[in-house]
C-alpha positions as a printed NumPy array, in Angstrom:
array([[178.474,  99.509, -44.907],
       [179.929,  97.965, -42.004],
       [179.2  ,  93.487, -42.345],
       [176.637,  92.512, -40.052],
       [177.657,  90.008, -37.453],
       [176.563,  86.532, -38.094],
       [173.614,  85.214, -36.234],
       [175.62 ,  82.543, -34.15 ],
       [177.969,  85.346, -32.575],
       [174.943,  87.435, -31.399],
       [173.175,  84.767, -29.577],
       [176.786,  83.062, -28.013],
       [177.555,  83.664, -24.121],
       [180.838,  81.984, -25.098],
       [183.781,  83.525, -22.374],
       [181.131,  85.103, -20.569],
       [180.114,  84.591, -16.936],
       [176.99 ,  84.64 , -15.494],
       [175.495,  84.955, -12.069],
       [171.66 ,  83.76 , -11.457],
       [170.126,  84.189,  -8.217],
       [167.699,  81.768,  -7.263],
       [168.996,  79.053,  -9.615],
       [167.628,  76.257,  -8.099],
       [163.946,  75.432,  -9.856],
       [161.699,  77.397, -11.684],
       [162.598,  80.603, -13.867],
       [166.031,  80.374, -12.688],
       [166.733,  77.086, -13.323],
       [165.649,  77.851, -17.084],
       [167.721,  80.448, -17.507],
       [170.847,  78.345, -16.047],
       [169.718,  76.131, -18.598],
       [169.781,  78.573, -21.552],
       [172.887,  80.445, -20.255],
       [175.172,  76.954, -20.672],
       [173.579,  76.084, -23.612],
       [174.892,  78.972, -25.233],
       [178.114,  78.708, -23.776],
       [178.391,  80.996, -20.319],
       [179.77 ,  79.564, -17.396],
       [177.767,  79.88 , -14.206],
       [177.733,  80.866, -10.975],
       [174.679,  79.736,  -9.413],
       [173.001,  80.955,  -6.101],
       [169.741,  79.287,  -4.194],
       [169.064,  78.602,  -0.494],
       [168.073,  75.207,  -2.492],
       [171.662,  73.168,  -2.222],
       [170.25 ,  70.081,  -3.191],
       [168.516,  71.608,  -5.996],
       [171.714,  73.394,  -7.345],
       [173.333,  70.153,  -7.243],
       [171.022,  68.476,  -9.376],
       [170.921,  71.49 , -11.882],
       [174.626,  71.33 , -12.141],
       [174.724,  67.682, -12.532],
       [172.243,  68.065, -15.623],
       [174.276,  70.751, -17.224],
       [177.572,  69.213, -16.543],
       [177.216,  67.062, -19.917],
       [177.56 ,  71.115, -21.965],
       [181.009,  71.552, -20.175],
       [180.737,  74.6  , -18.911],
       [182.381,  75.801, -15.44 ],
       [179.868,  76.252, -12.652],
       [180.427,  77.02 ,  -8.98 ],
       [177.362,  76.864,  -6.971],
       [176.584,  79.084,  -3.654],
       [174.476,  77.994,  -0.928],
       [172.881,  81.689,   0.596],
       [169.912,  83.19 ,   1.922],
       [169.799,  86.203,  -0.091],
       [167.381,  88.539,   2.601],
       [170.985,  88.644,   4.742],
       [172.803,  91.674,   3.212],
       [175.915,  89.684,   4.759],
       [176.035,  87.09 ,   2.605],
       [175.919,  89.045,  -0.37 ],
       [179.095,  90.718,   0.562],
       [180.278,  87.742,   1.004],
       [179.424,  86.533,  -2.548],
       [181.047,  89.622,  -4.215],
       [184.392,  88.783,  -1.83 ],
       [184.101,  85.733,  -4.382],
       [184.472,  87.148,  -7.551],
       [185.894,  90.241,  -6.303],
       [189.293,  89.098,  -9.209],
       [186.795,  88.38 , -11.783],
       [183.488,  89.827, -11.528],
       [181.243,  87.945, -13.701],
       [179.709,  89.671, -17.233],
       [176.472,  88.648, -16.716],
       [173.753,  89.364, -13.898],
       [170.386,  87.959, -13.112],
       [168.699,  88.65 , -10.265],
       [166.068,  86.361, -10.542],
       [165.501,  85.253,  -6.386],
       [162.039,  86.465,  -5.252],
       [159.327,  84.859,  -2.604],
       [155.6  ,  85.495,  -2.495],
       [153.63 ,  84.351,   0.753],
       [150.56 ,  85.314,   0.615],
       [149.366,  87.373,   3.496],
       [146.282,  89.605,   3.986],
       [147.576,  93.373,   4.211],
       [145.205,  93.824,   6.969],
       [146.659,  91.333,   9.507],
       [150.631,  91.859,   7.512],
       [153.041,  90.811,   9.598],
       [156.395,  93.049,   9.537],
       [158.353,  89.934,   9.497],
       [156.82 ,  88.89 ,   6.738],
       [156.722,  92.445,   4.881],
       [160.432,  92.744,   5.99 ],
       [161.733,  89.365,   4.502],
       [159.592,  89.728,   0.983],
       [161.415,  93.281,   0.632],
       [164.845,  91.95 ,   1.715],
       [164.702,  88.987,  -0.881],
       [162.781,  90.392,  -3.657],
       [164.011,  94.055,  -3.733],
       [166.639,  95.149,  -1.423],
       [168.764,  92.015,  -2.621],
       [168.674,  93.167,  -5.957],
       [169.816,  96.602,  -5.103],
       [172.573,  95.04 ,  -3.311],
       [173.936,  92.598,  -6.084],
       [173.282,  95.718,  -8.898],
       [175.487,  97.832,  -6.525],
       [178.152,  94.917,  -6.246],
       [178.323,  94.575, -10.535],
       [178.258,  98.017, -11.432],
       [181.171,  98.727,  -8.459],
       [183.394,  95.443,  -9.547],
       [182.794,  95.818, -13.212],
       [183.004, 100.064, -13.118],
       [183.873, 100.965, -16.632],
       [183.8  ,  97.245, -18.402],
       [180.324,  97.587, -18.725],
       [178.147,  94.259, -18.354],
       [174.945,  93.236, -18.366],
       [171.553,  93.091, -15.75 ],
       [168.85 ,  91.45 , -15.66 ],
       [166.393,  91.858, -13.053],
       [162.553,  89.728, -12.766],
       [159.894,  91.942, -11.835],
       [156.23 ,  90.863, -12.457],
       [153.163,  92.032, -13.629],
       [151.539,  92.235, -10.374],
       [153.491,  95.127, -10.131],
       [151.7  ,  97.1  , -12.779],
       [148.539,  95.442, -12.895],
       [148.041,  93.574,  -9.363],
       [145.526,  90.602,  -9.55 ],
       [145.803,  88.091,  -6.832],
       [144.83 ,  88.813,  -3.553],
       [147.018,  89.169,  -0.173],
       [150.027,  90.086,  -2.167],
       [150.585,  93.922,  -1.393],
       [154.072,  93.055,  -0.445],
       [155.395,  91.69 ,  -3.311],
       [153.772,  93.794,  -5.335],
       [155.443,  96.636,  -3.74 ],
       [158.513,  95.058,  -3.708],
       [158.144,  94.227,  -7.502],
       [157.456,  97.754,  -8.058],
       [160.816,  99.156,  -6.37 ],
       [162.602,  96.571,  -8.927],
       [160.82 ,  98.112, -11.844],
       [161.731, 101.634, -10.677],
       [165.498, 100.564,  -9.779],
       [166.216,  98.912, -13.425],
       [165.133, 101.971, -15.48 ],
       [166.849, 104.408, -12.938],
       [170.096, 102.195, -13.379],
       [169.744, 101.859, -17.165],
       [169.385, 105.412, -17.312],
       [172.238, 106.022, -15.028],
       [174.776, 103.645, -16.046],
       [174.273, 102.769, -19.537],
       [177.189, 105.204, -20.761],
       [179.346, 102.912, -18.537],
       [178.661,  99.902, -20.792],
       [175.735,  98.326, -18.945],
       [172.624,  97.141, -20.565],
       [170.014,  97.19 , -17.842],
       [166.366,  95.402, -18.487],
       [163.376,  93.86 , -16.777],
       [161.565,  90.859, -17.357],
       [158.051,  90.796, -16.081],
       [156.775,  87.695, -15.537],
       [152.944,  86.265, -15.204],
       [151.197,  83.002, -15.098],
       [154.119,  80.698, -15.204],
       [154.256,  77.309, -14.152],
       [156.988,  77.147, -11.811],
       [157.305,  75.039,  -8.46 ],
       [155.696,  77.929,  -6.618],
       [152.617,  78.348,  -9.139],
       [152.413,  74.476,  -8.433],
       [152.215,  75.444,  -4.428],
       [149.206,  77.559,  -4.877],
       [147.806,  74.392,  -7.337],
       [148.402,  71.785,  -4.335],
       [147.278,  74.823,  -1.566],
       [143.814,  74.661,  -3.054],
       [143.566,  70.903,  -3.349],
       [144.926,  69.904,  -0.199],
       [143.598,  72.898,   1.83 ],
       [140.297,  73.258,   0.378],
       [141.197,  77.051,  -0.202],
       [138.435,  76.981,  -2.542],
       [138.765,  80.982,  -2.648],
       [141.792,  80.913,  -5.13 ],
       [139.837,  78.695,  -7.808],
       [137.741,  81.76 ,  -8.68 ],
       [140.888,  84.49 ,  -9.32 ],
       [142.49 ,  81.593, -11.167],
       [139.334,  80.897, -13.334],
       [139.052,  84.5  , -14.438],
       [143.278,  85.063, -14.799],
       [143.713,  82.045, -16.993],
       [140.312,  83.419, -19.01 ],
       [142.182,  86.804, -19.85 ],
       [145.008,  85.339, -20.976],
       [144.671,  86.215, -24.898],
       [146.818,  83.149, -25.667],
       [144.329,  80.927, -23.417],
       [147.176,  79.022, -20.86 ],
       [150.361,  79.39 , -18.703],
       [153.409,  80.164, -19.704],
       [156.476,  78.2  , -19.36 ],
       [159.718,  78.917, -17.308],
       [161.589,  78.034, -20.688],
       [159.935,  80.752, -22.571],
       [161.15 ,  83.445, -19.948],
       [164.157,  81.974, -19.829],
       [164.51 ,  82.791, -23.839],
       [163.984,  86.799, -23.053],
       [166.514,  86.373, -20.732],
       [169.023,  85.166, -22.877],
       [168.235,  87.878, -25.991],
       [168.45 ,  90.307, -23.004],
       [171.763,  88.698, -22.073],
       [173.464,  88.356, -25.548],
       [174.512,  90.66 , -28.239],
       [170.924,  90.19 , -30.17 ],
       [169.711,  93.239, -27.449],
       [172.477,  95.459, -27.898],
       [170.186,  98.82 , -28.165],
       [167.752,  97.122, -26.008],
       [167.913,  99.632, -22.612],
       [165.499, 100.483, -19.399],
       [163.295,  97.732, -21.262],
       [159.938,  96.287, -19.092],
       [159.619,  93.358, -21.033],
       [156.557,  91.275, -20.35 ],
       [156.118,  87.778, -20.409],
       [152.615,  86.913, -19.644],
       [150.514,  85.526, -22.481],
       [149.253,  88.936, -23.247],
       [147.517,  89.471, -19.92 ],
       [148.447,  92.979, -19.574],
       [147.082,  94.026, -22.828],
       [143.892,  92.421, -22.93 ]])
């Protein structure tokens, strides 16, 4: 019987390389956070320089080698130019964690708006999954790609567009993983709900300083479904990402793995 591999060498991101998208607060930022700690360098992304500055000036204590990118990830452009980057040395690792949600009613949807949810949630995703599989070809590496919950089970109102765009992530992982997996890649979804990020926070503020009074009742009865009673933490999606990322998931494929308190089962 072949020795299993010690605990310490199936969590370690040590010589790996990892990309995360939208780096700069929230989800991202957590994952940044769990990527150094177990030893992957970074290369971080955000329209957020300031923020990515910060980030790397907290992580700078682990040692770890991180180059930070400054982009708008809607512009198809400057993804190409991103992969022009690490076109020598594609990275191992990819999260594509960027995503915007501005609430709109669907009735009164602006195509601008539609137009810039898709091109930042889902068709940047597409474009950076294109990039890895391309660079890396036969190496094999790993993606990780958010999608939410809304996407299966939509709850707030005037989000049809991220929903949507949510959805096309969901169905664009497990056609990948299906796909590509006998290259060498492990392709997986997190799905996301009820965390306490900086854009959670928004909505918080929106209803205080707005008097949007009509959001108090959807997050009354979202937070009363939860089976484990409160929000979750960027931290603990952050962990997922980081069994999805190491060796621990190694017959983990085309997974849709929820983080959300148990919403979606209760």
């Amino acid at each position: 019987m072949k020795e299993a591999t010690p605990l310490e060498k199936l969590i370690s991101l040590q010589g790996r390389t990892a990309i995360v998208t939208g780096a700069a607060a929230g989800i991202g930022r957590a994952i940044a956070t769990r990527f150094a700690e177990a030893g992957a360098d970074l290369e971080l992304v955000d329209i957020n320089l300031k923020g990515l500055e910060n980030l790397k000036q907290e992580l700078s204590k682990m040692g770890r080698s991180i180059n930070l990118y400054q982009f708008d990830m809607s512009v198809s452009e400057n993804i190409t130019a991103l992969w022009q980057k690490w076109q020598d040395a594609p990275p191992d690792i990819l999260v594509n964690n960027v995503g915007i949600y501005p609430p709109q009613d669907f009735l009164t949807l602006e195509h601008s708006v539609w137009q810039k949810v898709m091109d930042t949630n889902l068709n940047s995703t597409q474009h950076m999954c294109r990039y890895m599989l391309k660079s890396r070809g036969n190496k094999g590496g790993v993606i990780i790609n958010l999608g939410s919950i809304e996407a299966i089970l939509p709850f707030a109102d005037d989000l049809a567009h991220y929903d949507v765009s949510k959805a096309g992530i969901i169905a664009l992982t497990r056609a990948l993983a299906k796909e590509f997996g006998k290259k060498g890649f492990k392709i997986n979804a997190i799905l996301p709900g009820g965390i306490d990020t900086p854009g959670t926070q928004a909505v918080a503020a929106r209803i205080l300083t707005k008097f949007d009074v009509g959001l108090i009742p959807s997050g009354i009865k979202y937070l009363s479904r939860i089976p484990l009673g409160r929000r979750g933490q960027a931290d603990e999606v952050a962990r997922i990402a980081l069994f999805l990322a190491c060796d621990l998931s190694s017959y983990v494929q085309g997974a849709l793995i929820p983080a959300d308190g148990g919403f979606l089962s209760s």
